[in-house]
Backbone as a ProteinNet text record, in pm:
[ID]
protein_1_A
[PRIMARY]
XXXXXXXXXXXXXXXXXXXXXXXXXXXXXXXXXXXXXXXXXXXXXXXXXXXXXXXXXXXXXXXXXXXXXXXXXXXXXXXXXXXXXXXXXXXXXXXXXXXXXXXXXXXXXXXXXXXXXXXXXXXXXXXXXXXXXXXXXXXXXXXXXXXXXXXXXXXXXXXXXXXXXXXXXXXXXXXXXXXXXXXXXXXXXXXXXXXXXXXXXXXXXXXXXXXXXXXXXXXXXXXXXXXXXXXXXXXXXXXXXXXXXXXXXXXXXXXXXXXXXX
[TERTIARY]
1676.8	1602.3	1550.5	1568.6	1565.6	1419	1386	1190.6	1196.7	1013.8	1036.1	1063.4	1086.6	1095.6	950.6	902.6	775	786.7	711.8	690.8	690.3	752.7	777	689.4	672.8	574.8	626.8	616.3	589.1	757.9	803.7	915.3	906.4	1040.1	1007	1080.4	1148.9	1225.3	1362.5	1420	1555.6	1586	1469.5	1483.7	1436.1	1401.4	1379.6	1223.9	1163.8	1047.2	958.7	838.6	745.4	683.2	537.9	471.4	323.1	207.7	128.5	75.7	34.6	-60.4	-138	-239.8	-347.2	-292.8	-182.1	-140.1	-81.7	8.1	76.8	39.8	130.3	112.3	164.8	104.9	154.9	254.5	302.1	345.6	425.3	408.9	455.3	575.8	609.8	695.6	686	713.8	645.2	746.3	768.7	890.9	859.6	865.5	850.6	917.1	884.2	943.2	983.4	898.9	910	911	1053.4	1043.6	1169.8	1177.7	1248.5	1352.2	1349	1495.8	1627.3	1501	1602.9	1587.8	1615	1630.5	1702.1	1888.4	1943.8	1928.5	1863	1847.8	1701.1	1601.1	1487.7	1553.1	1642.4	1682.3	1778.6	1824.4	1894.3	1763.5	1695.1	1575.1	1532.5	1477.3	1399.8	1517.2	1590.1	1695.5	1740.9	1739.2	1774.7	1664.7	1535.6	1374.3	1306.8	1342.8	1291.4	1323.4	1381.8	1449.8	1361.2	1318.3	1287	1109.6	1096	913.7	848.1	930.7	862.6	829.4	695.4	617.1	532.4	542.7	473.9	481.7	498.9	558.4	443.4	450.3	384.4	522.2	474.2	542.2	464	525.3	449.2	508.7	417	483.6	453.7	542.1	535.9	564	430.2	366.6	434.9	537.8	590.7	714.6	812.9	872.3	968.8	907.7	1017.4	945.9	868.1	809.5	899.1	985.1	1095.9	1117	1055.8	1044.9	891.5	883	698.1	716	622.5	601.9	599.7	486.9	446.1	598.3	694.1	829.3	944.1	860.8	1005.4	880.5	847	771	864.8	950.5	1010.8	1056.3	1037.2	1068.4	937.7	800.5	700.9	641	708.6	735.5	772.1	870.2	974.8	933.6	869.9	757.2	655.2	562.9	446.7	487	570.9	558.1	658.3	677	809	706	563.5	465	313.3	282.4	121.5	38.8	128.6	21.1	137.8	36.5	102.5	6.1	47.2	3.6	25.6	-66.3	-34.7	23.2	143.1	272	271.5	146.3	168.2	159.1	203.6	197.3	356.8	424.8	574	650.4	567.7	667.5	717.6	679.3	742.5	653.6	674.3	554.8	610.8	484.5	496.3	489.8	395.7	398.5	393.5	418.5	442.7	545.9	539.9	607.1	608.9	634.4	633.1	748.3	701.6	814.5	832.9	743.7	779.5	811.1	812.9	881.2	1010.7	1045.9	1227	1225.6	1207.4	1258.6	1265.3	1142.6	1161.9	1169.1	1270.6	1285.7	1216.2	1092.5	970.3	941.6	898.7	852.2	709.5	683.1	541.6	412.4	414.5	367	220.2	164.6	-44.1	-53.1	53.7	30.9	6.6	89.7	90.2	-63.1	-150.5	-257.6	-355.4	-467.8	-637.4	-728.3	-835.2	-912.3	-899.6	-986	-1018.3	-850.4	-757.5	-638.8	-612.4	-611.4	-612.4	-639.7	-832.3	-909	-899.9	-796.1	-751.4	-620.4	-535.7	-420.3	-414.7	-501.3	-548.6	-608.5	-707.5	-786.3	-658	-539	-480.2	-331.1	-343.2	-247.8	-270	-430.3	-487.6	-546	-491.7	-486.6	-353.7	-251.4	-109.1	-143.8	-186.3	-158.6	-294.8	-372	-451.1	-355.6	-282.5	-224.1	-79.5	-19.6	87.2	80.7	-42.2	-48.4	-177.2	-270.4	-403.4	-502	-480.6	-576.4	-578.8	-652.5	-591.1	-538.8	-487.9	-442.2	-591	-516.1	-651.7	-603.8	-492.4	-437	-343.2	-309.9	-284.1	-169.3	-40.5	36.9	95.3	107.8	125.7	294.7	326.6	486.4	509.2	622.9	659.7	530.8	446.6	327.8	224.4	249.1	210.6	5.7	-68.4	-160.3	-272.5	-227.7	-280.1	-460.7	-548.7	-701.2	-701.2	-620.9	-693.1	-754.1	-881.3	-978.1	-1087.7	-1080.7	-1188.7	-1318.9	-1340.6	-1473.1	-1576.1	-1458	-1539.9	-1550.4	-1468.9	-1484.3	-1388.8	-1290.1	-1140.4	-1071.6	-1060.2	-973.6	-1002.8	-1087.9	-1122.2	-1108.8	-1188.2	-1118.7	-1068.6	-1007.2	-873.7	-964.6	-941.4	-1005.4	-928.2	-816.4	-719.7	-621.6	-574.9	-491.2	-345	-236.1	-174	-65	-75.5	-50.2	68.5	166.2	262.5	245.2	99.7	11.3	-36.8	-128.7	-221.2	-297.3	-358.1	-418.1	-553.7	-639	-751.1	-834.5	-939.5	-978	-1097.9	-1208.1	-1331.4	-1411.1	-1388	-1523.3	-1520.6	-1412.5	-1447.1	-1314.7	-1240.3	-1174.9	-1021.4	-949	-917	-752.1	-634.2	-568.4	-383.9	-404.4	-254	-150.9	-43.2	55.2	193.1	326	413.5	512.2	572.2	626.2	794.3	875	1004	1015	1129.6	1172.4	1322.5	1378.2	1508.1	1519.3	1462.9	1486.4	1377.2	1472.4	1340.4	1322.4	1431.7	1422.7	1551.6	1648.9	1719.6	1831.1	1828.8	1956	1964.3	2052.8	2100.7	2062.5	2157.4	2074	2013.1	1877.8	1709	1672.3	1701.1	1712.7	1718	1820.7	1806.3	1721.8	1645.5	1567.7	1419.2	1414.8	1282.8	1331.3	1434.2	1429.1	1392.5	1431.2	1352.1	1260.3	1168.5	1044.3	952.4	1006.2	936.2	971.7	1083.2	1149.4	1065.1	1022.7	926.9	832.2	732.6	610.6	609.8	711.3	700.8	722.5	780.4	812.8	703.8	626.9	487.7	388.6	352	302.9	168.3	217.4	108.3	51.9	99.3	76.2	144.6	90.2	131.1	279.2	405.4	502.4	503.1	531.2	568.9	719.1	781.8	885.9	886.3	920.1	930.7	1058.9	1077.3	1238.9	1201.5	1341.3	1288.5	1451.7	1476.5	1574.6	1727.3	1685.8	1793.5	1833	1804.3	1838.6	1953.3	1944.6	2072.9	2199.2	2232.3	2337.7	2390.8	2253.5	2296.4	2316.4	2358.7	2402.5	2310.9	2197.3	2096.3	1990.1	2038	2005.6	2062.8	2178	2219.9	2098.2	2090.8	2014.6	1892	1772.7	1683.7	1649.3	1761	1716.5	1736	1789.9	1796.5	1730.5	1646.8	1517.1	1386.1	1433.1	1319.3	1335.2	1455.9	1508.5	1450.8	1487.8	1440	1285.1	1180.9	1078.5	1029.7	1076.6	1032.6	1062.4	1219.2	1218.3	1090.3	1041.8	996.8	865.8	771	675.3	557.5	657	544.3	568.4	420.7	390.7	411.8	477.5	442.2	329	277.4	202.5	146	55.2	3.9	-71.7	-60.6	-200	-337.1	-399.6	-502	-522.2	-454.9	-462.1	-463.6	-396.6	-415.4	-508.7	-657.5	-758.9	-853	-800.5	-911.1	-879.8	-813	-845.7	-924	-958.9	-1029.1	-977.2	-1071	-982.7	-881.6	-922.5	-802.5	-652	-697.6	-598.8	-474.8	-575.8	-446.5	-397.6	-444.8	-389.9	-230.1	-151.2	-8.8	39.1
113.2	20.2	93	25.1	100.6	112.4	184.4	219.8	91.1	51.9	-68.1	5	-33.9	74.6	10.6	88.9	40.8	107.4	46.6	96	262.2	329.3	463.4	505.9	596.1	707.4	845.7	908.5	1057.2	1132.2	1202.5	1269.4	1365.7	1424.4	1541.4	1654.7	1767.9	1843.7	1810.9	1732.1	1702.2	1593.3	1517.4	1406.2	1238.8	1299.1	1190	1141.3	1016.7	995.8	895.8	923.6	855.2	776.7	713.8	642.5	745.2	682	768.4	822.7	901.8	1032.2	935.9	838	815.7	643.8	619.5	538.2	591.1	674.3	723.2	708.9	723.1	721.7	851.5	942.5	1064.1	1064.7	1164.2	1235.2	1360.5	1435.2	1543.7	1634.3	1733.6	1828.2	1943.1	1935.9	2114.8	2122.9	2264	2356.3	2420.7	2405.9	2435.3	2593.3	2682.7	2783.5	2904.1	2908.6	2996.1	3137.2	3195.7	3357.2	3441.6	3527.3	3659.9	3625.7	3596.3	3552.9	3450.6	3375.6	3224.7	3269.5	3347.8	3405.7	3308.5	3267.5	3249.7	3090.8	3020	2918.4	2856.6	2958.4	2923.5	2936.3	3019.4	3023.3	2883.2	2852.5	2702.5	2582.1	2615.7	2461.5	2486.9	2615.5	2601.1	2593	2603	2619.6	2441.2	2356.5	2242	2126.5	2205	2103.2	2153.7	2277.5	2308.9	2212.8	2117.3	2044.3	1900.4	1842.5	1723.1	1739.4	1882.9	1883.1	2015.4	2080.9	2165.3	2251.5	2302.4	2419.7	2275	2173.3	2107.7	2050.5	2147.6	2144.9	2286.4	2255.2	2377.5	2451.3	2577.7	2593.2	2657.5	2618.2	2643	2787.2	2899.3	3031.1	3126.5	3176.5	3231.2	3376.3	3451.6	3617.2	3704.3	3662.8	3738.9	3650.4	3606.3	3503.6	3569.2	3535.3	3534.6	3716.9	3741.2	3916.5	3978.6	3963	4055.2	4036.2	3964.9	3960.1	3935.9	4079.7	4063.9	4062.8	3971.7	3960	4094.5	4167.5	4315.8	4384.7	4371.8	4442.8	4353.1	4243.8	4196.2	4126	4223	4186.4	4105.5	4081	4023	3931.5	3858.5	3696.4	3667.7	3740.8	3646.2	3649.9	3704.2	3650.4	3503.1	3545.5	3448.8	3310.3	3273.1	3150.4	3158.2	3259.9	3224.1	3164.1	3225	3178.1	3030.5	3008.4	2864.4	2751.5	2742.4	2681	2650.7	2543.4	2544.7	2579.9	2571.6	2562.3	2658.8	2757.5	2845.8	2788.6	2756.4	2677.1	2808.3	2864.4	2948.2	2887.3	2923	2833.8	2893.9	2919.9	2951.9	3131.9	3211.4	3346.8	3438.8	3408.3	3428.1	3278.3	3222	3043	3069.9	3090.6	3089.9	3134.4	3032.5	3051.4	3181.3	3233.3	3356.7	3353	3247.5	3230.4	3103.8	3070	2932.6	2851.6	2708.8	2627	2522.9	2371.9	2216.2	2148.2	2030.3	1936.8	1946.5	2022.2	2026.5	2203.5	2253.7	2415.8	2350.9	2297.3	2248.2	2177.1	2045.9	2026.3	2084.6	2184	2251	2405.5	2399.3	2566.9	2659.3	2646.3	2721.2	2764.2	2687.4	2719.3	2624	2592.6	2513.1	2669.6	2758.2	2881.6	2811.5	2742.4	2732.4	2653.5	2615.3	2524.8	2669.4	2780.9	2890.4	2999.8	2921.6	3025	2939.4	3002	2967.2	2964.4	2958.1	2907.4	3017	3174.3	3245.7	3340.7	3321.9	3361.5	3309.7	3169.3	3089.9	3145.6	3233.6	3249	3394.9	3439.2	3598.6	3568.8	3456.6	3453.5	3406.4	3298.4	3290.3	3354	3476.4	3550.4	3670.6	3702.7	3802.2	3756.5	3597.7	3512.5	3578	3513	3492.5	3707.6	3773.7	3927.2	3904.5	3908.3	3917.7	3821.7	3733	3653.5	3694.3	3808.6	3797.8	3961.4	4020.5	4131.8	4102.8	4015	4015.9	3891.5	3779.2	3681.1	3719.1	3807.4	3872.1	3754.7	3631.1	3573.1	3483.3	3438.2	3391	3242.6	3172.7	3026.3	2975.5	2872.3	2739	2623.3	2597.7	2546.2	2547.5	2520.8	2525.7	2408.6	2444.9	2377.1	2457.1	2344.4	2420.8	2417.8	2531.6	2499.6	2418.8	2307.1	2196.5	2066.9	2157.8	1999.4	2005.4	2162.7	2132.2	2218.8	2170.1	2255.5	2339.1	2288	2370.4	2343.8	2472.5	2497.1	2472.4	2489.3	2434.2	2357.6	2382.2	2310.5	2327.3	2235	2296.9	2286.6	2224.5	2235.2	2337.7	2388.6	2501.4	2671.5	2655.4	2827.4	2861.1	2822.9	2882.5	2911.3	2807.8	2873.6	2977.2	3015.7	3146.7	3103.8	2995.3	2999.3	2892.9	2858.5	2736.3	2572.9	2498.7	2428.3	2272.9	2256.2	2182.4	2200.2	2108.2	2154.7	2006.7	2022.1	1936.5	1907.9	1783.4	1749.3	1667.6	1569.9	1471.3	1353.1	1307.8	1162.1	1151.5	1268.5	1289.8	1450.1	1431.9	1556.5	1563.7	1650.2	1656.5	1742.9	1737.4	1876.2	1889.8	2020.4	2043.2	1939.2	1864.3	1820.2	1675.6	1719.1	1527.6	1410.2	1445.1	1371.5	1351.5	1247.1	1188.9	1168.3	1187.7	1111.1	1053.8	915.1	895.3	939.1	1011.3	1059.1	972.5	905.3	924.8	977.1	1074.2	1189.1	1166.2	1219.8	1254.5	1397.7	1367.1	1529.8	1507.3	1637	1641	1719.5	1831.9	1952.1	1888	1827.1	1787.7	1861.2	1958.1	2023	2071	2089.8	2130.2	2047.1	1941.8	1862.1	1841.6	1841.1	1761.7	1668	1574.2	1435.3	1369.8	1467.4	1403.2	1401.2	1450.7	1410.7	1289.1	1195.1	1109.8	976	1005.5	982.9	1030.3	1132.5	1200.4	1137.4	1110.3	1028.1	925.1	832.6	695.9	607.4	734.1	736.2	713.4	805.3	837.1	691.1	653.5	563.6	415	400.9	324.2	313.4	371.6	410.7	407.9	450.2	436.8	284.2	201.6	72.5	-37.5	-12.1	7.8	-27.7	93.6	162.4	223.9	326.8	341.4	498.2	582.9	654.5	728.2	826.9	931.8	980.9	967.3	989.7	1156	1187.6	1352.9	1345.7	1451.1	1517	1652.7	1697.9	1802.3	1859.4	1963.8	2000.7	2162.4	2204.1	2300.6	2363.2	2470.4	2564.7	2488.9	2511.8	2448.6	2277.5	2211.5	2135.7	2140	2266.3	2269.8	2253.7	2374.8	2423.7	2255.4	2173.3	2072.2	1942.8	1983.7	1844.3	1674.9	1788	1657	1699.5	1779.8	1801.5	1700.6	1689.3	1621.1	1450.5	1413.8	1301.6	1328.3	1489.1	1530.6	1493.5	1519.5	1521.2	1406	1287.2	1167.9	1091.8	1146.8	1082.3	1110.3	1244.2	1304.1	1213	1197.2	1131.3	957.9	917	792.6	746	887.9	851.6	889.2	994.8	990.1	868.7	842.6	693.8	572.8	535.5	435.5	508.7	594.7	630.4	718.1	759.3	850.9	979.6	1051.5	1170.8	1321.5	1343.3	1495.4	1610	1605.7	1689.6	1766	1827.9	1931.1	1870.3	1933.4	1921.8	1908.3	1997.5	2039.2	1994	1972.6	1849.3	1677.9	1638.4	1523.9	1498.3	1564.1	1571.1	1569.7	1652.4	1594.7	1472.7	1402.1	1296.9	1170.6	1035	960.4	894.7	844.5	743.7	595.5	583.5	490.7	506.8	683.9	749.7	774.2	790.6	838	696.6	594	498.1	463	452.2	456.6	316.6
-6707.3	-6791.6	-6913.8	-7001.7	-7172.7	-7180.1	-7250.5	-7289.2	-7429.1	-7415.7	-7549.3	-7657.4	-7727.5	-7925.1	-8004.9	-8046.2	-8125.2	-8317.3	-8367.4	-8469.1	-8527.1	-8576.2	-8600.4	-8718.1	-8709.2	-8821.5	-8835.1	-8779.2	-8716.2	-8692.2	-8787.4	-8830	-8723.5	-8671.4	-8576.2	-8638.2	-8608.9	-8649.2	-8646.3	-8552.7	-8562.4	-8591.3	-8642.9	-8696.2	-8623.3	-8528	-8451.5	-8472.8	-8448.9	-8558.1	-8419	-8436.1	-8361.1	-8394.9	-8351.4	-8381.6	-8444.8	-8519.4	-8519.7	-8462.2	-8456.9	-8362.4	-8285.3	-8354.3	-8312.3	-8211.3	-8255.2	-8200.6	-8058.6	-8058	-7974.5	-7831.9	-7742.6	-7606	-7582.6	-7491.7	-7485	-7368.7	-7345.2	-7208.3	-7202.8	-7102.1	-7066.4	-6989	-7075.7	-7026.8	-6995.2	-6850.3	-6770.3	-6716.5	-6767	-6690	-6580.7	-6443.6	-6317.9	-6305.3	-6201	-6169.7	-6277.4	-6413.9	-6519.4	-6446.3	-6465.2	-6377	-6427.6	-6466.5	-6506.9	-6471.5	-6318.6	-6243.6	-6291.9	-6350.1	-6438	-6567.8	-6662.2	-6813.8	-6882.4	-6783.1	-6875.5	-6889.8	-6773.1	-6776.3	-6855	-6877.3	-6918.5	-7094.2	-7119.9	-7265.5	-7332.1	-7243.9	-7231.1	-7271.9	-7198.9	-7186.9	-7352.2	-7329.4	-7499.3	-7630	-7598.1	-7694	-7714.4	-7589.5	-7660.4	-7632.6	-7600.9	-7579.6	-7757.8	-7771.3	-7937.7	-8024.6	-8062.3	-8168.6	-8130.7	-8051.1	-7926.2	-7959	-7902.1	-7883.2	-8008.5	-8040.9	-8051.4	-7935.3	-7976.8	-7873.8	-7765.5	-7763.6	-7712.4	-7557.2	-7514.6	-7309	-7319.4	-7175.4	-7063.1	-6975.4	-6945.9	-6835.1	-6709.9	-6600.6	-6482.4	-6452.2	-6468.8	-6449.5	-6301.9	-6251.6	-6113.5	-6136.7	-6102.7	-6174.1	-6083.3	-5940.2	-5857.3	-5825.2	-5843.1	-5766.9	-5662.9	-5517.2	-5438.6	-5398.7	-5442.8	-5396.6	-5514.3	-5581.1	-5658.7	-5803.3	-5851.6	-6003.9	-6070.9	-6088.4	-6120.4	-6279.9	-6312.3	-6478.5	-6563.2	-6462	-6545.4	-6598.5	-6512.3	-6524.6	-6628.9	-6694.5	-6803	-6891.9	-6950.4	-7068.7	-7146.6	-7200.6	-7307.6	-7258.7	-7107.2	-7056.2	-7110.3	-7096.8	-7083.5	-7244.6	-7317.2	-7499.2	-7496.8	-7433.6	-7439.6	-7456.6	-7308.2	-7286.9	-7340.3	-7384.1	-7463.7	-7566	-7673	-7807	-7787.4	-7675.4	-7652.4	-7604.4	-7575.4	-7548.8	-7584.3	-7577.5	-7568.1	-7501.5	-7355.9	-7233.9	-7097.9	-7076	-6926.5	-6807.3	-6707.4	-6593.9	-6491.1	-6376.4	-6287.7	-6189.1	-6154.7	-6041.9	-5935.5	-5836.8	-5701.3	-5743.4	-5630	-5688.3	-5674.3	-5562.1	-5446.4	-5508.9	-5530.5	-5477	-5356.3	-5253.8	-5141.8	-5052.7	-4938.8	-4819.9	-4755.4	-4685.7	-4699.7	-4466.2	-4410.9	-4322.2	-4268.3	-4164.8	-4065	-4095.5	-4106.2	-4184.2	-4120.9	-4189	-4181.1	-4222.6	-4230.6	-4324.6	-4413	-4554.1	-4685.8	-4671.6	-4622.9	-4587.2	-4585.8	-4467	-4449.8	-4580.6	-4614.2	-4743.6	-4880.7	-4915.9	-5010.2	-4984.8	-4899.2	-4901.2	-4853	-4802.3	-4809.4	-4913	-5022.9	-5145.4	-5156.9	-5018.8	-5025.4	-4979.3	-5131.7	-5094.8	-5037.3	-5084.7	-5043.8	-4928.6	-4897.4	-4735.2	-4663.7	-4682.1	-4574.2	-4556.4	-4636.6	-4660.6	-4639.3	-4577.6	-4552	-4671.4	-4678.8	-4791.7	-4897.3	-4830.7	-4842.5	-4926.7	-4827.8	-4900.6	-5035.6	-5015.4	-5130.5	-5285.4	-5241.4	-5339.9	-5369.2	-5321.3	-5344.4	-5433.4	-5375.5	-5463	-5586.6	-5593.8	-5717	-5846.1	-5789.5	-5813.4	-5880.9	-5796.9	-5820.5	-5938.8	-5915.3	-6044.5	-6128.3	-6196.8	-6295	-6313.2	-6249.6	-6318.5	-6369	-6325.3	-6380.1	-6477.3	-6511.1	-6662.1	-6799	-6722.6	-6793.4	-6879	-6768.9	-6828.9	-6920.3	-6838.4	-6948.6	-7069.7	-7029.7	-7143.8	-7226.5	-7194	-7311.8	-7259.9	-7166.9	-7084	-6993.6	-6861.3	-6773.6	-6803.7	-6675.7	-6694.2	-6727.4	-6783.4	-6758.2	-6642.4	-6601.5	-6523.3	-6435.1	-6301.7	-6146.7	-6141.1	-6128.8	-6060.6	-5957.4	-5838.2	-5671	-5690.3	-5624.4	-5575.1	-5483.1	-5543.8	-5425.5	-5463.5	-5535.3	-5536	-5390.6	-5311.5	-5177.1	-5257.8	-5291.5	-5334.1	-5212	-5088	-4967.1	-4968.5	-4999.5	-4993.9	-5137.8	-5249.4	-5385.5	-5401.4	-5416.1	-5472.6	-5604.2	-5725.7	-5833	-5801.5	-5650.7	-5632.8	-5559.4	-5529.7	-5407.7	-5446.2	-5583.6	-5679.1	-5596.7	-5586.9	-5468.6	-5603.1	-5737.3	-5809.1	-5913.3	-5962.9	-6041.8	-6178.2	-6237.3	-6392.3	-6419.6	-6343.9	-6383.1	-6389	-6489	-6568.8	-6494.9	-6448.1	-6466.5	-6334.9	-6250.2	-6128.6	-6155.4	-6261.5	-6258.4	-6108.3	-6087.5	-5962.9	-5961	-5856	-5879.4	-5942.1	-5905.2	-5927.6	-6007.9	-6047.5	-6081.8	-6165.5	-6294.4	-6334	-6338	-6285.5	-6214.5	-6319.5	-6349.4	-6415.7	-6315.8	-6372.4	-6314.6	-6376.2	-6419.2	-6509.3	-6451.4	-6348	-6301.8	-6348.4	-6455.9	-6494.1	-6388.2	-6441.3	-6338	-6427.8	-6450.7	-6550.2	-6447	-6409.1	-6359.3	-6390	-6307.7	-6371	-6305.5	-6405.6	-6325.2	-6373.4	-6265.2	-6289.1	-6232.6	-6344.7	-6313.9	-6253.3	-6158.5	-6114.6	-6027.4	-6089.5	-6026.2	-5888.6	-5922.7	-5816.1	-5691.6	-5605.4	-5495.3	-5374.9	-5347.4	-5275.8	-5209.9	-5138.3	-5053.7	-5075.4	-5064	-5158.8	-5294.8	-5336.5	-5471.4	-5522.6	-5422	-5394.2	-5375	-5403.2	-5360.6	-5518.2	-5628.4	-5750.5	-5839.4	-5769.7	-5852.7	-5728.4	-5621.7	-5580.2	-5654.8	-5693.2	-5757.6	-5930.2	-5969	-6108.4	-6050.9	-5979.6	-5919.4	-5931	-5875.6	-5830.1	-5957.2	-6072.7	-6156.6	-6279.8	-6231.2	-6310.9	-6319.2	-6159.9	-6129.7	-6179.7	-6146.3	-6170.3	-6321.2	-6416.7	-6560.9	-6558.2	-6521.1	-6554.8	-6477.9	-6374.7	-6355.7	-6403	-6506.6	-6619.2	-6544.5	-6412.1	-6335.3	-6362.2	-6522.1	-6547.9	-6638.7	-6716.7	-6804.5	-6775.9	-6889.8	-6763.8	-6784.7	-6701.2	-6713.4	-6627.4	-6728	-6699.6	-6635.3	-6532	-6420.3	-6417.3	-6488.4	-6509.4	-6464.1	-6346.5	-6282.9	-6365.3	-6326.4	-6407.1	-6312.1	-6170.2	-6090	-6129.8	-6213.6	-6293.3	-6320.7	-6452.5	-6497.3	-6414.9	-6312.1	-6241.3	-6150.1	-6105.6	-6062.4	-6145.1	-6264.4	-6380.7	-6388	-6370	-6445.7	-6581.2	-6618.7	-6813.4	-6859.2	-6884.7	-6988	-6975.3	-6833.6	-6790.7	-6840.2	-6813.6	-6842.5	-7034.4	-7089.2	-7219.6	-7293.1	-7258	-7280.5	-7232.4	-7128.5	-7083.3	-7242.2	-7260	-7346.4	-7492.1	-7545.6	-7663.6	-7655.6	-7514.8	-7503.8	-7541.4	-7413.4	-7472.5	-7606.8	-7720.6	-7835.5	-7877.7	-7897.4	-7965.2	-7938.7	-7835.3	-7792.6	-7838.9	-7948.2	-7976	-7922.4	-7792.6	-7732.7	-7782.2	-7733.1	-7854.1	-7697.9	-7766.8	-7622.1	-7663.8	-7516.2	-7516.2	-7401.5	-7411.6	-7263.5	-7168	-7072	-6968.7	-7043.7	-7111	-7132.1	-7265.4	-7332.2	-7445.5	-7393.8	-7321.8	-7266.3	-7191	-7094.3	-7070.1	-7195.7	-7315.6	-7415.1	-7504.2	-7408.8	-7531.7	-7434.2	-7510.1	-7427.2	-7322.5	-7259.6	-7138.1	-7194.9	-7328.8	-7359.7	-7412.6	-7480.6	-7516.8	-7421.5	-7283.1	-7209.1	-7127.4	-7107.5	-7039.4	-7044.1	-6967.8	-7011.2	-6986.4
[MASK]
++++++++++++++++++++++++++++++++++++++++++++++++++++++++++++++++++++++++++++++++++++++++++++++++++++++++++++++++++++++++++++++++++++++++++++++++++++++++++++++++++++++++++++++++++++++++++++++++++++++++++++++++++++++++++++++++++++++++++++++++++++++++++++++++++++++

């Protein structure tokens, strides 16, 4: 189902043109699983999201992924994503549960890292994120996305997260201050099949037609290899045309509650 087309203003770099700023309806693009490991695929995204957004996506970055690719050791990936963004989100610390496991372990791989940890762990891993980003980004996150979406003991209320302002979620973006903002969210990579993808486009497809929230786009690197970019970025083209404005987590909390209504 086609997005409406509204009145245009707002020129982009490749030509594609919006509505005004102040008019605009926003929504978001976060790159899931930002890690040394995916180089050639994280050079792909910015290479054909640069022309579309600009610097105007987040990426959700993982400071160890998997125990074997630590940030400190590829300084020039984490260039890479700073200057390719507005907003770095701390993505779990491993992405990968480290002990036990459930139903979202089997479906996502065991990459539901904060289900596997107690409060107190929680507030060490967090604690030890936000050193790795304070060393290789000059300062910590302001915001928390869980691997898998599983967010375990995260909580902004209990000083478990150290800093972090903002915990973007599947539904929903939460800050400390109380605020509250609906999200509905596209995503391909759902876990262990392929074919839970265009189930996770669906979902999100819904909920946009709905209008039960901010849409965000969730594009993980394993995207590519499973041939839903080309789908990913014609989602993105669609919603510029139809006047929505992209933007961050932490920019879309500051604006008002009518601003963000979707």
């Amino acid at each position: 189902m086609p997005l409406t087309r509204r009145d245009l203003s707002k020129t982009y770099p490749n030509g594609t043109q919006t509505q005004k700023v102040e008019d605009a309806r926003p929504f978001l693009v976060c790159i899931h699983d930002a890690t040394p490991a995916r180089t050639r695929e994280t050079q792909v995204m910015i290479r054909d999201l640069a022309p579309l957004l600009g610097r105007r996506l987040a990426f959700g970055v993982v400071p160890d992924w998997h125990g074997g690719w630590p940030l400190a050791a590829h300084r020039h990936y984490c260039r890479l994503v700073q200057e390719s963004c507005e907003e770095l989100l701390l993505h779990g610390y491993f992405h990968r549960r480290q002990r036990g496991w459930g139903p979202a372990s089997l479906i996502a791989e065991r990459c539901d890292e904060m289900n596997g940890l107690d409060a107190e762990e929680t507030r060490r891993t967090i604690k030890r994120g936000q050193h790795v980003f304070s060393d290789v980004f000059g300062e910590p996150a302001g915001g928390f996305l869980a691997p898998a979406w599983q967010a375990g003991h995260v909580s902004l209320d209990d000083g478990s997260t150290r800093g972090l302002n903002h915990v973007l979620g599947f539904f929903s973006l939460v800050s400390a201050a109380g605020q509250k903002v609906p999200l509905a969210t596209f995503a391909w990579d759902c876990g262990r099949w392929g074919w839970l993808g265009h189930i996770g486009h669906g979902i999100g497809r819904l909920l946009q037609c709905l209008d039960r929230g901010v849409p965000v786009l969730a594009i993980h690197p394993r995207d590519l290899e499973r041939g839903y970019w080309p789908q990913i970025l014609q989602l993105t083209q669609e919603l510029l045309e139809a006047g929505y404005e992209p933007s961050t987590p932490a920019q879309l909390l500051g604006r008002s509650p009518v601003e963000v209504d979707a």
